[in-house]
TORLODREN-740500 format. One line per 4 residues: number of its first residue (from 0); for each residue x, y, z of N, C-alpha, C, O. Coordinates in nm, 3 decimals. Each point is the difference from the previous one (the first is absolute). Layout:
NUM) X Y Z X Y Z X Y Z X Y Z ~ ... .
//
This chain:
0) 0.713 3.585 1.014 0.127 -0.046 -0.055 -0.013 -0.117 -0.098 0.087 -0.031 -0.082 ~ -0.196 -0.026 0.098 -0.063 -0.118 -0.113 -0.045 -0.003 -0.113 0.013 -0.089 -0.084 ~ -0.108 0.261 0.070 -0.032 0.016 -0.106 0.020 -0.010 -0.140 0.086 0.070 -0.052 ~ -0.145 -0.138 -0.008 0.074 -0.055 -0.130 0.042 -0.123 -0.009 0.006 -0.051 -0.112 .
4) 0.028 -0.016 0.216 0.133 -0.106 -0.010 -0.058 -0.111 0.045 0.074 -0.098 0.007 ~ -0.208 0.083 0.034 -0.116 -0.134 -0.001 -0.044 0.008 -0.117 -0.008 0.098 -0.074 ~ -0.028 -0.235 0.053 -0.064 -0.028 -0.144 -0.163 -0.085 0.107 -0.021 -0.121 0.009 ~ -0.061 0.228 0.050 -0.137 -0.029 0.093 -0.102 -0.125 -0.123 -0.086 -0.083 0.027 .
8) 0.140 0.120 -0.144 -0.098 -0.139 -0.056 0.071 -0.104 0.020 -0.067 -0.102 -0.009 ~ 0.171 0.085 0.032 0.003 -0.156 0.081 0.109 -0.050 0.157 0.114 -0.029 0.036 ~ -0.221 0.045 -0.001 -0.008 -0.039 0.116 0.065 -0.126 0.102 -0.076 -0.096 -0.013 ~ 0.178 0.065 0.099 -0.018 -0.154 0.050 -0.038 0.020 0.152 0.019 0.116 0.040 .
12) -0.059 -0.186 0.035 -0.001 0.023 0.139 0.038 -0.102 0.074 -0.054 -0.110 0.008 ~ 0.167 0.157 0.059 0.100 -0.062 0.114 -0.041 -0.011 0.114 -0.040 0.110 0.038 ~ 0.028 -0.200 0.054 0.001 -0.006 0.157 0.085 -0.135 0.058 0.064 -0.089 -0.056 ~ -0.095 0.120 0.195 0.121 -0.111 0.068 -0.145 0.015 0.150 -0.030 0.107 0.054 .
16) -0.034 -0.247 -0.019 -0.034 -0.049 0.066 -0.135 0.050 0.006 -0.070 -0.041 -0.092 ~ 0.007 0.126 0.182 -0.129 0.100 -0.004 -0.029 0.012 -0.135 -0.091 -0.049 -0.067 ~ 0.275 0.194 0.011 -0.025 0.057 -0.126 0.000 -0.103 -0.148 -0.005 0.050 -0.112 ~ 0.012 -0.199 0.138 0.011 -0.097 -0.083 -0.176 -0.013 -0.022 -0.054 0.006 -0.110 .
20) -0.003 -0.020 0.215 -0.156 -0.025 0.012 -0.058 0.088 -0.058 -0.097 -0.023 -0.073 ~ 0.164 0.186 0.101 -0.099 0.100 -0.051 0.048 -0.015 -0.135 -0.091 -0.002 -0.083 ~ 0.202 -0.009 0.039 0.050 0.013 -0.165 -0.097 -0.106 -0.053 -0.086 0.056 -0.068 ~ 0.060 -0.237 0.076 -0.072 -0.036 -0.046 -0.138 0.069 -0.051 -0.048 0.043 -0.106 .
24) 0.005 -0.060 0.263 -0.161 0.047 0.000 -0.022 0.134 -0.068 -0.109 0.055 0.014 ~ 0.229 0.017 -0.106 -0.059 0.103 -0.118 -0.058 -0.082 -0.107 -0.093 0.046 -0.066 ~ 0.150 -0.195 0.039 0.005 -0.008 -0.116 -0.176 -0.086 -0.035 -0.014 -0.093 -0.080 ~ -0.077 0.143 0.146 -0.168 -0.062 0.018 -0.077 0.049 -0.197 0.029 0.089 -0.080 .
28) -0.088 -0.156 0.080 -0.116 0.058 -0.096 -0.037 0.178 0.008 -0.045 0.046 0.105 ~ 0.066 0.038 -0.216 0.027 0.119 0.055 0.100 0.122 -0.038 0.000 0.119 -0.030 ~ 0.130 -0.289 0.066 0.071 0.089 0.061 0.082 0.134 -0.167 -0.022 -0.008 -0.121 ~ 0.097 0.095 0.189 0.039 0.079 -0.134 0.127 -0.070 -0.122 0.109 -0.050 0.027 .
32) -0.173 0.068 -0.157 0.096 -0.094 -0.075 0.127 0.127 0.040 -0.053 0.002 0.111 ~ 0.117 0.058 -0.105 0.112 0.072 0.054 0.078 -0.081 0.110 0.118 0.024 0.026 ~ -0.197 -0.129 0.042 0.064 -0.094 0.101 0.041 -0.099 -0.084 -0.088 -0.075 -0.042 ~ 0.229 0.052 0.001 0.046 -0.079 -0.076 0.068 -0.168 0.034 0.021 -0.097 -0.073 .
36) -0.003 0.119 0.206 0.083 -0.104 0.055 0.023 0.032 0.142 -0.003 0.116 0.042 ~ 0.030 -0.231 0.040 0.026 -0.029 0.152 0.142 -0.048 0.025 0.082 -0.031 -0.087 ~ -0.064 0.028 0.219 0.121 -0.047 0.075 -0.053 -0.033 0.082 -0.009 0.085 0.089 ~ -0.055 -0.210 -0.064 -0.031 -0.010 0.168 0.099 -0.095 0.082 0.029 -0.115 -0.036 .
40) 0.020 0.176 0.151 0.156 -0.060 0.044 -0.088 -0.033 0.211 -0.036 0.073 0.093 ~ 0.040 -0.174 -0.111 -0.041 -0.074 0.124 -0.116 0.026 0.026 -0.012 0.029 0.119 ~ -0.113 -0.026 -0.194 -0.076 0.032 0.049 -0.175 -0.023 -0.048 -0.029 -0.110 0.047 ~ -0.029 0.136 -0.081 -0.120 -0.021 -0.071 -0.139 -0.094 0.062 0.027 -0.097 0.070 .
44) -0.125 0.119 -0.088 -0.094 -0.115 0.017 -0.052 -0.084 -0.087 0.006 0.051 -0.112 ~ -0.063 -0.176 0.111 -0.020 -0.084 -0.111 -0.177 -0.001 -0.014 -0.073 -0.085 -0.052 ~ 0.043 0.205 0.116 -0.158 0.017 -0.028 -0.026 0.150 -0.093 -0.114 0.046 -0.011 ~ 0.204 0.005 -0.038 0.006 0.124 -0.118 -0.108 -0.047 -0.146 0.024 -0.088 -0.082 .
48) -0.117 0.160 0.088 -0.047 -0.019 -0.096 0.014 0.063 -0.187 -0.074 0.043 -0.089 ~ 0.240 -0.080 0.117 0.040 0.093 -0.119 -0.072 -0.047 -0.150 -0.048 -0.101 -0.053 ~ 0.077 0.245 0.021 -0.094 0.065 -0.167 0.038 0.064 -0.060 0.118 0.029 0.016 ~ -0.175 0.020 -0.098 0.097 0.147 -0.103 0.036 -0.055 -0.086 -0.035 -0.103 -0.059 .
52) 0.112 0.175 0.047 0.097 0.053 -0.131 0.123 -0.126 0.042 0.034 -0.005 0.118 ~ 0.021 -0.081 -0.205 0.121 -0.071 0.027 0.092 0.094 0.042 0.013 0.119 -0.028 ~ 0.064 -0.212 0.122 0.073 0.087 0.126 0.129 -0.128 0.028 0.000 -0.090 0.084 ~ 0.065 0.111 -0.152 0.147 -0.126 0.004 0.039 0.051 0.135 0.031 0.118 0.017 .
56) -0.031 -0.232 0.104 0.083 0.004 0.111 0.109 -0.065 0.059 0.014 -0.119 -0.029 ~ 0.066 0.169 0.104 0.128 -0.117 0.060 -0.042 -0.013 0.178 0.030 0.083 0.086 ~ -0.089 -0.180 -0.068 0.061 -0.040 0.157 0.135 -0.019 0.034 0.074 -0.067 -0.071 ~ -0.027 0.132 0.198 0.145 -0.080 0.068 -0.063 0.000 0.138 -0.066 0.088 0.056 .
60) 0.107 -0.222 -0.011 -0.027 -0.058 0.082 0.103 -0.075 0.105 0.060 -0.092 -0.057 ~ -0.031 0.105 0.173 0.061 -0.119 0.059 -0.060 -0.105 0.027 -0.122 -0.008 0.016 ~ 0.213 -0.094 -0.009 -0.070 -0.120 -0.028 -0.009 -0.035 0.199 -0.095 -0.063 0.045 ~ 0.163 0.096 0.010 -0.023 0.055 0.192 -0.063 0.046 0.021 -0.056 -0.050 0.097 .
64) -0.012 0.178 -0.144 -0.067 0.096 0.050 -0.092 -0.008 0.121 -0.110 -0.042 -0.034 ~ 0.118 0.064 0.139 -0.078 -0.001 0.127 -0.072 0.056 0.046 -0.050 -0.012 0.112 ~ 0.023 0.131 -0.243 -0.084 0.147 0.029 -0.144 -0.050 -0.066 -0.104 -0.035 0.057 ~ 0.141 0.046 -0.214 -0.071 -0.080 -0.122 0.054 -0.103 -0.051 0.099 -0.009 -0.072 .
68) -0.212 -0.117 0.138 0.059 -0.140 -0.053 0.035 -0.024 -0.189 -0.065 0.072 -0.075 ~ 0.135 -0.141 0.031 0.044 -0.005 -0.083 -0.133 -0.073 -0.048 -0.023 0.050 -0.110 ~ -0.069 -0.138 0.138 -0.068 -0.013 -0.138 -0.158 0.053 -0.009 -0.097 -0.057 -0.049 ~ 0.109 0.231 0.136 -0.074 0.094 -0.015 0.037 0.049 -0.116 -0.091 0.013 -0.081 .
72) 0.246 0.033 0.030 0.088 0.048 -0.122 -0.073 -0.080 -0.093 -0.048 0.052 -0.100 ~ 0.035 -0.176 0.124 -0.024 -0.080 -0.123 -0.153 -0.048 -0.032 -0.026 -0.051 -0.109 ~ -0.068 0.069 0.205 -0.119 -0.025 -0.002 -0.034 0.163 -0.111 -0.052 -0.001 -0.112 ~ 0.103 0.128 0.192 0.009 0.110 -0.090 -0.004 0.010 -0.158 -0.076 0.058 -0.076 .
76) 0.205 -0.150 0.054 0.064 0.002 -0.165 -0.090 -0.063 -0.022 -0.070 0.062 -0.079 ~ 0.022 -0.164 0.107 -0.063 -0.147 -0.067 -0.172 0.099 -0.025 -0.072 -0.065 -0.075 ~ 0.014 0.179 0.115 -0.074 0.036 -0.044 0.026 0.124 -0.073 -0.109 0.058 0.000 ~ 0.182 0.004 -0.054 0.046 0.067 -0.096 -0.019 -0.035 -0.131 0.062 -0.098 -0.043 .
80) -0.157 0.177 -0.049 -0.038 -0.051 -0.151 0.070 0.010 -0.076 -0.026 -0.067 -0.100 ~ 0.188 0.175 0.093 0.038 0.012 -0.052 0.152 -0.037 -0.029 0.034 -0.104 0.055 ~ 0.057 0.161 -0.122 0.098 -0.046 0.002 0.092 0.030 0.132 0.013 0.118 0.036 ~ 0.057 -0.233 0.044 0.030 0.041 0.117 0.117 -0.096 -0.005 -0.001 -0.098 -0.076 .
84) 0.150 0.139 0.194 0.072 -0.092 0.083 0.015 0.048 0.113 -0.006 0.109 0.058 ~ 0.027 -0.214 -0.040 0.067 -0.060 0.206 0.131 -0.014 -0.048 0.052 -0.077 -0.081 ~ 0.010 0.209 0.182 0.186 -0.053 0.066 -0.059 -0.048 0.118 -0.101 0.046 0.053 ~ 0.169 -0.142 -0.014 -0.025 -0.070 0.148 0.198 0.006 -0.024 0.078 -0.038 -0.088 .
88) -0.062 0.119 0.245 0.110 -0.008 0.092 0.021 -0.132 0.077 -0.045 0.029 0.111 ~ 0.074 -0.119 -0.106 0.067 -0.117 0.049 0.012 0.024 0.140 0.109 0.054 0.022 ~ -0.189 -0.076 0.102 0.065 -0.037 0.139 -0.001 0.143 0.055 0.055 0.031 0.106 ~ -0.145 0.081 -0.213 0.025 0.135 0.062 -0.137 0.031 0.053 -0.110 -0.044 -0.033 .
92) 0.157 0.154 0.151 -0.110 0.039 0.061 -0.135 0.086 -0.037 -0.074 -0.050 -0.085 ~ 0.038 0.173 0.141 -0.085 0.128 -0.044 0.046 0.099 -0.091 -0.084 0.064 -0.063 ~ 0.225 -0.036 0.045 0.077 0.092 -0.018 0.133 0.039 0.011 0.046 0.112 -0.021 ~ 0.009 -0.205 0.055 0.154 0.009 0.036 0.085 0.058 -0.190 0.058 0.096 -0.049 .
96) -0.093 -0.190 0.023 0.012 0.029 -0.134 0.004 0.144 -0.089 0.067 0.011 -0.102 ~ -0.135 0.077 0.149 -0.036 0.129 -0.027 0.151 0.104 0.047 0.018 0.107 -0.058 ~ 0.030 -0.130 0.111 0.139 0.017 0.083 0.099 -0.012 -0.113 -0.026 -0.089 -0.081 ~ 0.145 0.170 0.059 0.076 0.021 -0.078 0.092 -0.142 0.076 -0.008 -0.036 0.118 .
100) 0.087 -0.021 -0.219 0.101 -0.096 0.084 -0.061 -0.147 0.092 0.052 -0.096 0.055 ~ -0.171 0.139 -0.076 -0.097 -0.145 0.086 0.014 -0.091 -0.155 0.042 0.029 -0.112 ~ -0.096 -0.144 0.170 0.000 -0.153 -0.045 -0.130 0.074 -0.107 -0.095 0.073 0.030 ~ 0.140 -0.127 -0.159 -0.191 0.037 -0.088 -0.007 0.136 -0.023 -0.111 0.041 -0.034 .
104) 0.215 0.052 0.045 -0.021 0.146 -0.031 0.047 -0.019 -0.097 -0.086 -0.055 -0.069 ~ 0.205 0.070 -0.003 0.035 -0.009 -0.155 -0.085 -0.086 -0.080 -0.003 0.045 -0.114 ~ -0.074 -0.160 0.127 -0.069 -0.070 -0.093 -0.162 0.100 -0.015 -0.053 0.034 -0.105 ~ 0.004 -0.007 0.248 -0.094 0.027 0.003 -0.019 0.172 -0.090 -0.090 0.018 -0.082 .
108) 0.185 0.085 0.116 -0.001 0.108 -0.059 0.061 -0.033 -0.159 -0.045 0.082 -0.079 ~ 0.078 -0.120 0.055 0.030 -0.049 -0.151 -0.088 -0.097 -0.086 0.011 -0.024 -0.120 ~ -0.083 -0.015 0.194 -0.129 -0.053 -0.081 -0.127 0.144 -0.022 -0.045 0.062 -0.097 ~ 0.030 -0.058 0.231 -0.060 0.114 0.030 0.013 0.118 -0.149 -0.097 0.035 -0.068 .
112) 0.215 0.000 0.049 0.043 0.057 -0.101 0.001 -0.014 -0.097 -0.029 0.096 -0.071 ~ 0.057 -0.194 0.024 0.027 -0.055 -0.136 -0.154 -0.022 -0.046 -0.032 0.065 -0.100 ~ -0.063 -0.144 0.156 -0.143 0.006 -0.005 -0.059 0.138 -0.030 -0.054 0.011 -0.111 ~ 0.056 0.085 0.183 0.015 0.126 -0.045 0.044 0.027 -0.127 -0.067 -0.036 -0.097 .
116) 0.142 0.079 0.088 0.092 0.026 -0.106 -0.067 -0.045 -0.135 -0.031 0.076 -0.092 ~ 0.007 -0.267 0.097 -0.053 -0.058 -0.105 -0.124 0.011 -0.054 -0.030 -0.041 -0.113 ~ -0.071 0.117 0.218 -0.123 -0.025 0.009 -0.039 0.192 -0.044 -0.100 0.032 -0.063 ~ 0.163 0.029 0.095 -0.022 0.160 -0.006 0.078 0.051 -0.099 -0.042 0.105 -0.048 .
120) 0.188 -0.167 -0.014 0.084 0.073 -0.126 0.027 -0.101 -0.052 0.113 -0.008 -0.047 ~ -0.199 -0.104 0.035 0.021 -0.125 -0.110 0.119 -0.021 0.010 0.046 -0.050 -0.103 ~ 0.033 0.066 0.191 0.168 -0.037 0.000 0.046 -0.134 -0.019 0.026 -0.053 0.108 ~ -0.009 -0.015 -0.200 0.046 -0.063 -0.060 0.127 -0.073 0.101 -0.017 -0.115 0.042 .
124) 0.124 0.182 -0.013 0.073 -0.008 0.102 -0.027 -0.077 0.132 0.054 -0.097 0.054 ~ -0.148 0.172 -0.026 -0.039 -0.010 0.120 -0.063 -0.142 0.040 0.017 -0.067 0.102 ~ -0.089 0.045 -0.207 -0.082 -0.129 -0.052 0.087 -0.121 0.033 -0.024 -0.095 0.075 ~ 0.139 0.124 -0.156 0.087 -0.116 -0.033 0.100 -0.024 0.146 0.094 -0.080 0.003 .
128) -0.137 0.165 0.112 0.086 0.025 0.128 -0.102 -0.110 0.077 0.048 -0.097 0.059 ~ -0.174 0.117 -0.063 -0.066 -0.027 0.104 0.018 -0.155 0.058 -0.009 -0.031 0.119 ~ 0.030 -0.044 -0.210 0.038 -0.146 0.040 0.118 -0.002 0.138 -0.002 -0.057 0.109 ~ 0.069 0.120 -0.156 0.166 -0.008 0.029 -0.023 0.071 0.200 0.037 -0.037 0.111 .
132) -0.107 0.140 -0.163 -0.011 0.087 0.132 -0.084 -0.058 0.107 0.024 0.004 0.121 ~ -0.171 -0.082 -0.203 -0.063 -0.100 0.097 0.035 -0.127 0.010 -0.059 -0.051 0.095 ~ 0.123 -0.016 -0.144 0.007 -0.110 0.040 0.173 -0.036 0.061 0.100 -0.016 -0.071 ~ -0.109 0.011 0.226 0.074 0.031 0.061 0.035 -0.150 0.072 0.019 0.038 0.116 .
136) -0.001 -0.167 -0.114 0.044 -0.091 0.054 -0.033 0.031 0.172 0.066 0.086 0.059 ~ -0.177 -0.167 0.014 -0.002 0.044 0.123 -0.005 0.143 0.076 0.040 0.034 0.112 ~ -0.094 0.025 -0.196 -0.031 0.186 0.025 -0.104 0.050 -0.105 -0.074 0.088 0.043 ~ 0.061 -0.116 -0.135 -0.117 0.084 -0.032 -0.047 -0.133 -0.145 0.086 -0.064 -0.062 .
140) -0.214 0.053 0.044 -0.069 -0.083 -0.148 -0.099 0.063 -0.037 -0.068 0.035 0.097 ~ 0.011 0.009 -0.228 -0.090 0.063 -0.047 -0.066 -0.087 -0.071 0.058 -0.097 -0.047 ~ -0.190 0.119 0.029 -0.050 -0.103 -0.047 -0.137 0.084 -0.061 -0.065 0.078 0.071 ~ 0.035 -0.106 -0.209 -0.110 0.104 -0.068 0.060 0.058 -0.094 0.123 -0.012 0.005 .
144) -0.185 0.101 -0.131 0.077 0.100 -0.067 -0.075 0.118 -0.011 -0.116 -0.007 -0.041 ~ 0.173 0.128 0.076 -0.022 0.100 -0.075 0.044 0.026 -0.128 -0.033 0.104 -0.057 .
//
């Protein structure tokens, strides 16, 4: 039912906790330039020996998190060569956030997006959103640029 309607040369890879770790750890010396970009959302290690092909990523992170400490997220980014940001969720946990109607869901899926958007159809639009959508007074701050 897909056929056709991926564009497989470029690539991003998404995960949330585990699948945050495995999405990083594609992006090693190696890895396929078709892997274009990450989402890693609570999760990652700060011993990835990433390589390749530049690979623009977004961390989201709670700044609570009790699963994956918050400055595992950031030990992560802080070794990333390339162009990268951190949303850090304000006072949020592992995931609550991920939840339609939770605290950090509208900032977080609208960055999420708009990053997208800017980074895969040069959207112009989208670009000029991303401030507005991350930087949330006590709920969500981004910090970095894609």
């Amino acid at each position: 039912p897909v056929a056709g309607r991926l564009d497989t040369g470029r690539i991003a890879a998404v995960g949330h906790s585990a699948g945050a770790y495995t999405a990083a750890a594609m992006f090693t010396a190696g890895h396929s330039p078709r892997l274009r970009g990450a989402v890693v959302v609570a999760g990652a290690r700060p011993r990835i020996d990433f390589g390749g092909p530049a690979a623009p990523m977004l961390i989201v992170h709670g700044g609570a998190d009790p699963v994956v400490p918050y400055a595992t997220g950031r030990a992560t980014y802080d070794r990333m060569p390339w162009p990268k940001a951190f949303l850090t969720l304000t006072r949020l946990d592992h995931g609550s956030y991920l939840s339609p109607g939770r605290r950090g869901y509208a900032p977080t899926m609208a960055t999420v997006t708009d990053i997208q958007r800017r980074r895969r159809y040069l959207d112009q639009r989208a670009r000029h959103r991303i401030p507005a959508d991350a930087q949330r007074p006590g709920v969500a701050r981004l910090t970095g640029h894609l």
